[in-house]
N, C-alpha and C positions, 0 to 999 in steps of 0.2 A: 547531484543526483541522489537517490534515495536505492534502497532497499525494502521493498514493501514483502512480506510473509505472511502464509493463510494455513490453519489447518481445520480438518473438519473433525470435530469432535463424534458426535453420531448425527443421526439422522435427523436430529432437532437443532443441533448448537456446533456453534464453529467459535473459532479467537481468528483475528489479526493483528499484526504487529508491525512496527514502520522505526525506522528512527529517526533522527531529525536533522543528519547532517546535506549539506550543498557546499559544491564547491563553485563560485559564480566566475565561469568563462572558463572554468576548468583547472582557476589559479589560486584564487582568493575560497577559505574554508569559511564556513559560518555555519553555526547551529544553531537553526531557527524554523526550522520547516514543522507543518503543521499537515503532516499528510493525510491522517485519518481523519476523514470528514462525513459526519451525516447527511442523510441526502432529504431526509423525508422532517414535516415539520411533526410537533409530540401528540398536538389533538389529532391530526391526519393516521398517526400510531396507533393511537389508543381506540379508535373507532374500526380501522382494517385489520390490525393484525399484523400489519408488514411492516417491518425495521430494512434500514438499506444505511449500507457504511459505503464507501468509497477510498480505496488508496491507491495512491497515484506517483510514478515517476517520469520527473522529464522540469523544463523550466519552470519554475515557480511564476514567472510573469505569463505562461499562460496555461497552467494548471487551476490557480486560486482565482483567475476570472472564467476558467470554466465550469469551477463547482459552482461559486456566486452564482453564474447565469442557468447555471442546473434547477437550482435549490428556488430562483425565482420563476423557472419558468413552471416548475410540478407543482408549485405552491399558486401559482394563475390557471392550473387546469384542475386544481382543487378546487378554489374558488370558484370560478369562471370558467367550466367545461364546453360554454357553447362560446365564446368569443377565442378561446386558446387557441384555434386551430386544431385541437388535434379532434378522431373519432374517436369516441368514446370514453370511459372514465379509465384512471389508474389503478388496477385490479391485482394484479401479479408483479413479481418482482422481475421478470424481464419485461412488463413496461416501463419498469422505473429505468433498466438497465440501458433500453433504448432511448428514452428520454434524455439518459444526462451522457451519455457516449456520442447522442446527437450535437448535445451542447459543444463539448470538446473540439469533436469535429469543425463547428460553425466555427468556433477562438483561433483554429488553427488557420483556415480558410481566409477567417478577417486578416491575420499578419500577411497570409500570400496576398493577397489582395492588398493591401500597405505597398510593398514591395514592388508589384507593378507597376502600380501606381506609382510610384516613385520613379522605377525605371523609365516605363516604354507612355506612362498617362494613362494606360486604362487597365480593365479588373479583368478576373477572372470570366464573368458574364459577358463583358465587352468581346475578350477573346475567343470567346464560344458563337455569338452571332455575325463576328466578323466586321463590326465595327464598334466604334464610341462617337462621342459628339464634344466637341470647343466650341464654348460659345455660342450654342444653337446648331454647332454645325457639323454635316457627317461624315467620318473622316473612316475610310475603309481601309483595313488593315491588310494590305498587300504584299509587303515584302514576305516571303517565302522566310527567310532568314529568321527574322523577326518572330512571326507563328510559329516557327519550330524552337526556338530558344526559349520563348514564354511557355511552350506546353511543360518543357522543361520543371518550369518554377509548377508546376502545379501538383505535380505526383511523386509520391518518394523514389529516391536513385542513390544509391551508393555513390555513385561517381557527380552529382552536382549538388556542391556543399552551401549556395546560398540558401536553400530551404529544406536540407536534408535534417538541420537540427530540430525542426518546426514540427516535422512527423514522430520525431524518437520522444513520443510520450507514450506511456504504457500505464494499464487501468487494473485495478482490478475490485471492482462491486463483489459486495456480499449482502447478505441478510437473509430476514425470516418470510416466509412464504406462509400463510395460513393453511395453505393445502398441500405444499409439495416439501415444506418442513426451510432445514438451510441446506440452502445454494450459492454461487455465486459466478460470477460471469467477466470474463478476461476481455480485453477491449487493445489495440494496438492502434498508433498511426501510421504505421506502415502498411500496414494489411485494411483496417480501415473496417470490418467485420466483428460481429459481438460472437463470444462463443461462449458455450456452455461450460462449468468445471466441471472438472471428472479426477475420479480419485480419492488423495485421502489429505495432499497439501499441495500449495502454488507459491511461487516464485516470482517477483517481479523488479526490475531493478540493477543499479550496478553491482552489487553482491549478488545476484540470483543463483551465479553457476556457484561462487561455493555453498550459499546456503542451501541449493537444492541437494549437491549432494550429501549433505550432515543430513536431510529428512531419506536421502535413499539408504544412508547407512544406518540410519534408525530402525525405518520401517523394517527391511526387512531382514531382521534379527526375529522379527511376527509373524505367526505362523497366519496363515489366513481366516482362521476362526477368530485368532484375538484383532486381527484390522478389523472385521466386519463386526466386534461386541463396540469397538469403539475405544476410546482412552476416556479415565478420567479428567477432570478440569485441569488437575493440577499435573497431570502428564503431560496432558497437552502442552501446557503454559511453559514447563520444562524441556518439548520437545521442542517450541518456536523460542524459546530464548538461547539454544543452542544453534538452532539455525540459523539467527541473527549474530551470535558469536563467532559464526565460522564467517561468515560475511564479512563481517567489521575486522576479521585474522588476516583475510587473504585480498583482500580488497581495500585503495583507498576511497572517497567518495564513502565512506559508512562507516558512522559514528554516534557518537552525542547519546543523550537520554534516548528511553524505547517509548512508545505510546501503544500502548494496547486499549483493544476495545475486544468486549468478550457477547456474543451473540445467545440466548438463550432460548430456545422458541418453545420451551414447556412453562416458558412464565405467564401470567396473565395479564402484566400490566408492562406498560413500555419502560418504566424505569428499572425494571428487573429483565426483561429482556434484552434490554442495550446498556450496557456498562462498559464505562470508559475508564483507564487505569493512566496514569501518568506521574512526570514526578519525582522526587529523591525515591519512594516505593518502588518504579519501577526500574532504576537506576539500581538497586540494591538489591532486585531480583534478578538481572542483569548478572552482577558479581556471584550472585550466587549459583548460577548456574556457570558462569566462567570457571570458579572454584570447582564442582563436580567435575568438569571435560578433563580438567588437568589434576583431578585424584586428592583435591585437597581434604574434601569432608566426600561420605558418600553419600551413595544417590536417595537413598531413603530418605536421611538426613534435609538433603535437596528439597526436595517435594513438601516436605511436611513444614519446612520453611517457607514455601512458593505458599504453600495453602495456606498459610495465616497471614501472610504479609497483603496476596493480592485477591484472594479470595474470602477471607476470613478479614480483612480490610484494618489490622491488628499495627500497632504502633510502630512504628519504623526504628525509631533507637532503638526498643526492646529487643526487634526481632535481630536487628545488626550485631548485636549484644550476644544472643543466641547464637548466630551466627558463626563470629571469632570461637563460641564455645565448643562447635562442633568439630573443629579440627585441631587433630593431634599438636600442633604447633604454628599458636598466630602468628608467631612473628615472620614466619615462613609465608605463611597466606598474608599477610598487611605487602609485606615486600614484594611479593607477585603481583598482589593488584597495583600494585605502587610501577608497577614497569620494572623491576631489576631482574637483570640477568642471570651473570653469573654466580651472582651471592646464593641464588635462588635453590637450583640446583644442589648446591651442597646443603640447603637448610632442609632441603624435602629427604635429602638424604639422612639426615639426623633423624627427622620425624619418624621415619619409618622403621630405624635402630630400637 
């Protein structure tokens, strides 16, 4: 699983950020996920207006075949609006939303349907009109038993774990709206409904509960005037790489490199409105806020670092370099990020002698 993180900068611009670890059956670790995924193709951008990210937690075998069939099916009702099936053209950013939240849904549907099929010989559809056909031929689904075990497989339950893992994918769409600015929209398979966000940041994932609370212990230290002016970029950037840090603290399943993608909707062109950060860069903006939580360098310091490394797009030794500079004693900060314990302790103690 994943940790996906959102916050909204103002009324125009938002960041998210994801990291890359899974753990496959909940035993074997790999860092390889690629959560943050566009949704919209760059001419279909640059003509509307609308940018759409997508991150996502839950199985990777059927996550990256439901953005794949997301991303082909908007890109056929782009081209081809009268044969798609759908009404009308892609206008707003909760069509896009509906569109690939539908896709998910379908991926998830196909495996229940697998599963049936495998069990009992017929699908979900079969189960709903009350029979199927072998061989030409129509075999009515009677047993009482049978119809109520199979409804089973069809709808999420805490208590029936053959396809209770199928529904635990969790979404969360963002982007730029030409009219209503950034938005984004939260999607579950358990509830199975698109909802609107509201607020100032979102959570998704198996670090959610500590990374959401590192944004409530943020936020509010702010008074209600400075939420609603908004944060800089680079506060922002600072404020989700701590809530990724507390995630990745308290939680296992959250790790690896960060990917961020930074949404801008006062840009005019798609390549400045969607920018995607990844990388030893973002690896290193990463430590650099770990550093600030636990007092190494301060937060000024922090920030003005965030802002040349990932906004400023400025050399990665140089800045690492800078870095080590800004705290009272590297060898105290190399060791902390190195994992040591107890040595640690006594060297922060020195520093601050």
């Amino acid at each position: 699983m994943s940790v996906v993180n959102l916050i909204r900068i103002n009324a125009q611009s938002g960041i998210m950020i994801a990291d890359e670890e899974f753990w496959r059956r909940g035993s074997r670790r790999t860092l390889f996920l690629d959560n943050l995924q566009p949704l919209l193709p760059e001419k279909f951008c640059e003509s509307s207006g609308l940018e759409a990210v997508i991150g996502l937690d839950g199985d990777p075998a059927i996550t990256y075949e439901a953005v794949l069939q997301a991303k082909k099916h908007i890109e056929r009702i782009i081209k081809e609006p009268d044969s798609s099936g759908r009404k009308g053209p892609i206008e707003t950013l909760r069509d896009v939303a509906e569109i690939t939240f539908e896709q998910i849904n379908l991926a998830i549907r196909k495996r229940i349907d697998n599963q049936l099929r495998f069990a009992y010989g017929f699908d979900t559809n079969d189960l709903n009109r009350g029979f199927f056909e072998v061989d030409g031929k129509k075999v009515e689904i009677k047993q009482e038993k049978v119809r109520t075990d199979a409804l089973k497989w069809t709808k999420y339950s805490q208590d029936f774990p053959r396809t209770k893992s199928l529904f635990e994918i969790h979404a969360l769409m963002a982007g730029i709206d030409p009219k209503d600015g950034f938005q984004w929209y939260e999607w579950s398979g358990e509830q199975g409904v698109v909802m609107l966000g509201t607020g100032l940041f979102d959570s998704i994932g198996k670090g959610s509960d500590a990374a959401s609370l590192a944004f409530i212990d943020i936020f509010r230290t702010m008074e209600l005037q400075r939420r609603r002016q908004g944060l800089k970029a680079e506060e922002a950037l600072l404020v989700l790489l701590e809530s990724l840090e507390a995630a990745a603290r308290f939680n296992h399943e959250v790790g690896g490199y960060p990917q961020i993608v930074m949404l801008d909707g006062s840009a005019r062109k798609h390549r400045a409105r969607y920018h995607e950060y990844s990388g030893h860069g973002a690896k290193l903006a990463l430590e650099i806020a770990t550093a600030y939580i636990h007092e190494h360098i301060p937060r000024d310091k922090a920030l003005a670092l965030i802002k040349d490394l990932v906004l400023e797009q400025k050399d990665v030794l140089k800045i690492e370099e800078l870095f080590f500079k800004a705290t009272p004693n590297p060898a105290a900060l190399e060791h902390f990020l190195r994992g040591y314990k107890n040595a640690i302790s006594t060297l922060k103690k020195e520093a601050r002698s």
